[in-house]
VOKOLTI-425322 format. One line per field, with one value per residue: residue number from 0; residue in one letter; x, z, y of N, C-alpha, C in turn. Coordinates in pm, 1 decimal. Layout:
N
i	NUM;...
aa	A;...
n.px	X;...
n.pz	Z;...
n.py	Y;...
ca.px	X;...
ca.pz	Z;...
ca.py	Y;...
c.px	X;...
c.pz	Z;...
c.py	Y;...
END
This chain:
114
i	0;1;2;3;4;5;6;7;8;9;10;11;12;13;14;15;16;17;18;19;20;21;22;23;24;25;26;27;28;29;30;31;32;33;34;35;36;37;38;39;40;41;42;43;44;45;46;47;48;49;50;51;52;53;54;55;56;57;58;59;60;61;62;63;64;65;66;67;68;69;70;71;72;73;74;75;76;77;78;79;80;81;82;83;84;85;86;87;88;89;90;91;92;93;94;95;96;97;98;99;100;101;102;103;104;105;106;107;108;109;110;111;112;113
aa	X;X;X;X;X;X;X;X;X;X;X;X;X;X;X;X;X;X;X;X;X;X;X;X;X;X;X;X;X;X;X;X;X;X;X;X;X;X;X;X;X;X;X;X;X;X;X;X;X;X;X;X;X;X;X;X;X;X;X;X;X;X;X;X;X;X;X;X;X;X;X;X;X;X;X;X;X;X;X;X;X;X;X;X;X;X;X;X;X;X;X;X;X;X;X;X;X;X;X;X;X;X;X;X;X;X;X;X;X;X;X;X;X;X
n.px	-5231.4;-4981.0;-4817.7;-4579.0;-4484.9;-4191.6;-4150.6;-4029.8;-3744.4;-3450.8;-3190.8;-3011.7;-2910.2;-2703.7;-2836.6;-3061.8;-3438.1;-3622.2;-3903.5;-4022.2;-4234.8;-4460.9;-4644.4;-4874.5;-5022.6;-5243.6;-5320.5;-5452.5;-5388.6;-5344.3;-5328.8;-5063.9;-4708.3;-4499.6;-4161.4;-3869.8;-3585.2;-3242.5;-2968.2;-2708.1;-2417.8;-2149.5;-2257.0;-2365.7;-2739.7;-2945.0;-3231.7;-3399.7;-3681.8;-3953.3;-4297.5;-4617.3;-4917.7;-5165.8;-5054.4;-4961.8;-4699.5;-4392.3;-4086.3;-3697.9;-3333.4;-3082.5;-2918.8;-3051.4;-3302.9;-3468.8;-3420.0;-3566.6;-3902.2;-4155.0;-4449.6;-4759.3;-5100.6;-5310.9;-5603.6;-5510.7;-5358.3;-5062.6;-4710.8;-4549.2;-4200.9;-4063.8;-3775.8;-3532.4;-3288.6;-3080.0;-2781.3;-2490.5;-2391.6;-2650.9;-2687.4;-2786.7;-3038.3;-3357.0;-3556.7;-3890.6;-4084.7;-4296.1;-4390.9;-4473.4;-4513.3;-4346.6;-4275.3;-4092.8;-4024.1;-3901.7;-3737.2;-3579.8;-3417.0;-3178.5;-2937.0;-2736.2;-2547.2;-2352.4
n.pz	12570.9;12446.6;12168.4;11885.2;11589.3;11406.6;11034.3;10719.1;10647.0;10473.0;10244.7;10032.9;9717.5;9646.0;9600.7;9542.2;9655.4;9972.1;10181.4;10499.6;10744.6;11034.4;11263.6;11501.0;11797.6;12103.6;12165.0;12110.5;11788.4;11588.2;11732.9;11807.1;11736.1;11524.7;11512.8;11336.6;11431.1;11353.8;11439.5;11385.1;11370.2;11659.0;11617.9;11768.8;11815.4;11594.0;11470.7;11192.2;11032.1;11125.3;11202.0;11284.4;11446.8;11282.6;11039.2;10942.8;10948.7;10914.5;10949.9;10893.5;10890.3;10751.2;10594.8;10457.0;10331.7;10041.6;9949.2;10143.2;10242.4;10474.3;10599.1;10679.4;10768.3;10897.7;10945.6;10919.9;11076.6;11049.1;10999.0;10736.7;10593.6;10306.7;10130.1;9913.6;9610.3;9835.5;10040.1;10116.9;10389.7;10491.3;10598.2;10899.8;11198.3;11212.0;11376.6;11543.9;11711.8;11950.9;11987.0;12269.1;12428.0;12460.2;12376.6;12206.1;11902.9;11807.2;11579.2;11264.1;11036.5;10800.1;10536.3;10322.4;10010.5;9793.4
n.py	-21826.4;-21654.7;-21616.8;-21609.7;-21737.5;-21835.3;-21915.2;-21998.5;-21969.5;-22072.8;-22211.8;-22036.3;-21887.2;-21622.2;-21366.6;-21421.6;-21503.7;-21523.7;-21554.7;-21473.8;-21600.1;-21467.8;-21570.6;-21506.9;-21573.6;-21625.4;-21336.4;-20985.7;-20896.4;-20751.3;-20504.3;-20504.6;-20434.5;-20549.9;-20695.7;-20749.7;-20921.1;-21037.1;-21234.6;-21303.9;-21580.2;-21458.5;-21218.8;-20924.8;-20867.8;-20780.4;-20508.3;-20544.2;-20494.4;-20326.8;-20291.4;-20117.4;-20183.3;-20177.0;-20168.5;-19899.2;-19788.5;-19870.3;-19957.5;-20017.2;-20146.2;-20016.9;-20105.9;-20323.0;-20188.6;-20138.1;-20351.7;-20561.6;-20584.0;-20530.5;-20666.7;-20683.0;-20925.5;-20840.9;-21021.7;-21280.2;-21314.4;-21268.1;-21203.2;-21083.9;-21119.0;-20980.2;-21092.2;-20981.3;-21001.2;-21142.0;-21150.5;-21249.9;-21180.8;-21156.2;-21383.5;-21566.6;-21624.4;-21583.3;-21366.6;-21330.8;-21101.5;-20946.2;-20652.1;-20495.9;-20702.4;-20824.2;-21083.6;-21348.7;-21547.4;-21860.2;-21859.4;-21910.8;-22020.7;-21854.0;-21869.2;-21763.6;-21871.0;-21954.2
ca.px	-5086.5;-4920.0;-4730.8;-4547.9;-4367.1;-4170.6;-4111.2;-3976.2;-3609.0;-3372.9;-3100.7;-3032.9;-2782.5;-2677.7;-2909.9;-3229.1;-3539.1;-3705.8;-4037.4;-4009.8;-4395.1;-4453.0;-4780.6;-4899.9;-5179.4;-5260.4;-5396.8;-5472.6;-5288.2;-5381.9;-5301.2;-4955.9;-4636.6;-4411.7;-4018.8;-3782.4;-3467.7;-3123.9;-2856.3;-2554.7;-2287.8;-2038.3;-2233.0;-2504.6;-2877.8;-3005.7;-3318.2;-3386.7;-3734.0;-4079.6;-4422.6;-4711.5;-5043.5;-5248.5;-4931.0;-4945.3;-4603.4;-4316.1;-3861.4;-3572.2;-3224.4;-3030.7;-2855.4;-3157.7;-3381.9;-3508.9;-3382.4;-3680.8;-4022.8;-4243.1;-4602.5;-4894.4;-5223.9;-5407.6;-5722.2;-5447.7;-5240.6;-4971.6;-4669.5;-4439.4;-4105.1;-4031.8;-3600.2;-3509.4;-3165.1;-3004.8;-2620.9;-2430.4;-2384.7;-2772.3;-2698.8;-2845.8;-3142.3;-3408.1;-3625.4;-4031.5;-4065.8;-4416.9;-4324.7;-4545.0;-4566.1;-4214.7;-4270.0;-3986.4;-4028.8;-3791.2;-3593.7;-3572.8;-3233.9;-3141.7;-2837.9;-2722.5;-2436.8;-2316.1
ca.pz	12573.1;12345.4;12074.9;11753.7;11514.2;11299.7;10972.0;10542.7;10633.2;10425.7;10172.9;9903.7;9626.3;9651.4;9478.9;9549.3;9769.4;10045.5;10245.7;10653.8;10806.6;11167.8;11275.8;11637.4;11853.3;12191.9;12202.4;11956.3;11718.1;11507.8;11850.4;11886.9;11661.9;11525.2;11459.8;11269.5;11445.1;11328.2;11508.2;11349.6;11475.0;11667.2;11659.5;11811.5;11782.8;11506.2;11452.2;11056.5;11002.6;11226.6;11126.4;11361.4;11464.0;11193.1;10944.0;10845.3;10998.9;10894.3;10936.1;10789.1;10887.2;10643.8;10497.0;10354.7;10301.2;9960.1;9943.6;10206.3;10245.4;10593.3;10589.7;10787.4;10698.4;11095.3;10933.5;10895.5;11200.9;11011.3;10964.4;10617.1;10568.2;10199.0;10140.2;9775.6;9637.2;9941.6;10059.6;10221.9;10550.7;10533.4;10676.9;11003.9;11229.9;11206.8;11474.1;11539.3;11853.9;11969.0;12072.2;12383.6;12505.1;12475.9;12316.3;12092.4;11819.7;11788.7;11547.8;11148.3;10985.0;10642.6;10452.7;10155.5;10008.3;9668.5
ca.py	-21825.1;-21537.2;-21714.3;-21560.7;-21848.5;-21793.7;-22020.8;-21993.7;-21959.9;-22151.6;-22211.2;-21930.9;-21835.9;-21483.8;-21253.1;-21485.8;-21458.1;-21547.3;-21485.7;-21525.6;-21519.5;-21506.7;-21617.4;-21461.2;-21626.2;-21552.0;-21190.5;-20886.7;-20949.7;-20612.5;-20403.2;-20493.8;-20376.9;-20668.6;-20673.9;-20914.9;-20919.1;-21116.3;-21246.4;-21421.3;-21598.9;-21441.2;-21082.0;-20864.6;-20913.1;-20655.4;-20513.6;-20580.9;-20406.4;-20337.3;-20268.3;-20077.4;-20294.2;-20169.0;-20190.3;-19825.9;-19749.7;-19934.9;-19864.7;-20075.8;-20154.0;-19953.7;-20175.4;-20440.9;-20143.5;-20119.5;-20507.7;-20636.1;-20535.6;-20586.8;-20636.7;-20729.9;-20951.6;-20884.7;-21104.8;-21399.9;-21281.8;-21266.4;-21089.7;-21172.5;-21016.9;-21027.2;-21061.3;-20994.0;-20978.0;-21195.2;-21132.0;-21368.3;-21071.8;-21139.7;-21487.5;-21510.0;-21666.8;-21413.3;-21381.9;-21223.7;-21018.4;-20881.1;-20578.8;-20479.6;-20830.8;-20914.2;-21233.5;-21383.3;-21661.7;-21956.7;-21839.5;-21956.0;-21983.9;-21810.6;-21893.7;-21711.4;-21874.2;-22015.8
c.px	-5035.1;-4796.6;-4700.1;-4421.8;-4357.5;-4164.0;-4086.7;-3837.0;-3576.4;-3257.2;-3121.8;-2922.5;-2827.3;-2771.0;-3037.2;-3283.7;-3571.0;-3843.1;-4034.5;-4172.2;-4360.1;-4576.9;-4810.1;-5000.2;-5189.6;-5307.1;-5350.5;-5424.3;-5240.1;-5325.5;-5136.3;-4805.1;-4541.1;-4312.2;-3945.5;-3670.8;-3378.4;-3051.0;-2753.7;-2409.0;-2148.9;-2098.8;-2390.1;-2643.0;-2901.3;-3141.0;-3305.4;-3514.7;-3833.6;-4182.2;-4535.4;-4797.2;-5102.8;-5165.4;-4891.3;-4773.2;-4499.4;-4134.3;-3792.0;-3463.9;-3173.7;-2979.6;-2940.5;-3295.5;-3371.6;-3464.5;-3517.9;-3775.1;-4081.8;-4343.5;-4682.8;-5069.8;-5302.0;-5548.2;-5654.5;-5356.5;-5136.4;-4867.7;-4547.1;-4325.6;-4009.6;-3882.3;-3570.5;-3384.5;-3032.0;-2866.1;-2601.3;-2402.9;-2573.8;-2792.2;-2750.6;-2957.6;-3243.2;-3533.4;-3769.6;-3972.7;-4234.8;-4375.9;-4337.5;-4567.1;-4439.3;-4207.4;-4151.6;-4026.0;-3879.3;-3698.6;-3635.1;-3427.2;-3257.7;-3028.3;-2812.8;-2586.2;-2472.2;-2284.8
c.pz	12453.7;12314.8;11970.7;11735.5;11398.9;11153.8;10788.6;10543.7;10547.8;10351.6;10076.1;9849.2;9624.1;9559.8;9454.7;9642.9;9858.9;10132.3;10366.9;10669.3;10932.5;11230.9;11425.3;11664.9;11988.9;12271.1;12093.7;11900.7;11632.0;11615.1;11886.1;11717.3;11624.2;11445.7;11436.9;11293.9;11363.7;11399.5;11403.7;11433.6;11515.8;11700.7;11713.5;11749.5;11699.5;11476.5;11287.8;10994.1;11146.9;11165.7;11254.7;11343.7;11319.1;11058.3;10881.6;10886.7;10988.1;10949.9;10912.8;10843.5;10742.5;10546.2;10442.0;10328.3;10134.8;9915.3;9992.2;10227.6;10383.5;10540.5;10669.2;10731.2;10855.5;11018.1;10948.0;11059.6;11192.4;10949.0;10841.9;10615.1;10467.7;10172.0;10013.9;9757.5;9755.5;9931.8;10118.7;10356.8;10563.8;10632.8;10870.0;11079.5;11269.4;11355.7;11502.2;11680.1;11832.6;12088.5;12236.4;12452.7;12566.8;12477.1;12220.2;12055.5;11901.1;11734.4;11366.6;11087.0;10815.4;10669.4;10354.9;10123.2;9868.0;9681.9
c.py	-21744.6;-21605.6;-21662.0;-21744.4;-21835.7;-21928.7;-21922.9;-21949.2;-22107.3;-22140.1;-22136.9;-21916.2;-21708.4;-21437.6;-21348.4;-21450.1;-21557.2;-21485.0;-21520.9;-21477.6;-21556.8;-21472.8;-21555.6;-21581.7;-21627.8;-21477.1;-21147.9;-20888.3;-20760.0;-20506.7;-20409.7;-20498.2;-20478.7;-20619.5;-20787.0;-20856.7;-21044.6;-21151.4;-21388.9;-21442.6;-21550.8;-21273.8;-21054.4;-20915.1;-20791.8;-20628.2;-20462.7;-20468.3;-20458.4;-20269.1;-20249.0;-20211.2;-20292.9;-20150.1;-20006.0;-19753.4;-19844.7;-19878.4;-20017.8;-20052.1;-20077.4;-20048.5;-20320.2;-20318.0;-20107.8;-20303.4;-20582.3;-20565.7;-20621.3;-20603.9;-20726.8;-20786.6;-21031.8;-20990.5;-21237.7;-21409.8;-21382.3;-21189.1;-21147.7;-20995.9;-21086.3;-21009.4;-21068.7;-20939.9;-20979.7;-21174.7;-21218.9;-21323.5;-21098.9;-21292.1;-21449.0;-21605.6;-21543.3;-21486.1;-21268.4;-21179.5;-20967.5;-20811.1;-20518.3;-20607.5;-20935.4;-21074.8;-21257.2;-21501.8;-21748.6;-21884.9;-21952.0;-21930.6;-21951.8;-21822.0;-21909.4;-21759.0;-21950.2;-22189.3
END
């Protein structure tokens, strides 16, 4: 059964971190390209960043790039997406995706607020 879950959302004061991982299991884990979408309430679903199978290919929403970092550890089949210097527009439930399989996580909630 092809499974990504996500989990390390939580509560943040502006200008702190977090780490979202999102665990696959299933199938290849290494063979297939994973993306951390957003959606907050009230607007579109966004795609945030994505990272190839073998991680060497990464891209970034503009506006959290140089803020968050993707990355990939296929021996753990796992994918972490590091969030540094949080906004309160970063609020959100972020969400995995496996991209060729069209799998979607649950869903983890961040909330950056004072």
């Amino acid at each position: 059964q092809v499974q990504v879950v996500e989990s390390g959302g939580g509560l943040v004061q502006p200008g702190g971190s977090l780490r979202l991982s999102c665990a696959g299991s299933g199938f290849s884990f290494s063979s297939v390209a994973i993306q951390w979408y957003r959606q907050a309430p009230g607007k579109a679903r966004e795609l945030v960043a994505g990272i190839s199978g073998a991680g060497g290919i990464t891209h970034y929403l503009d506006s959290v790039r140089g803020r968050f970092t993707i990355s990939r550890d296929n021996a753990k089949n796992t994918v972490n997406l590091q969030m540094n210097d949080l906004k309160p527009d970063d609020t959100a439930v972020y969400l995995c995706y496996a991209v060729s399989l069209g799998a979607w996580g649950q869903g983890t909630q961040v909330t950056v607020s004072s």
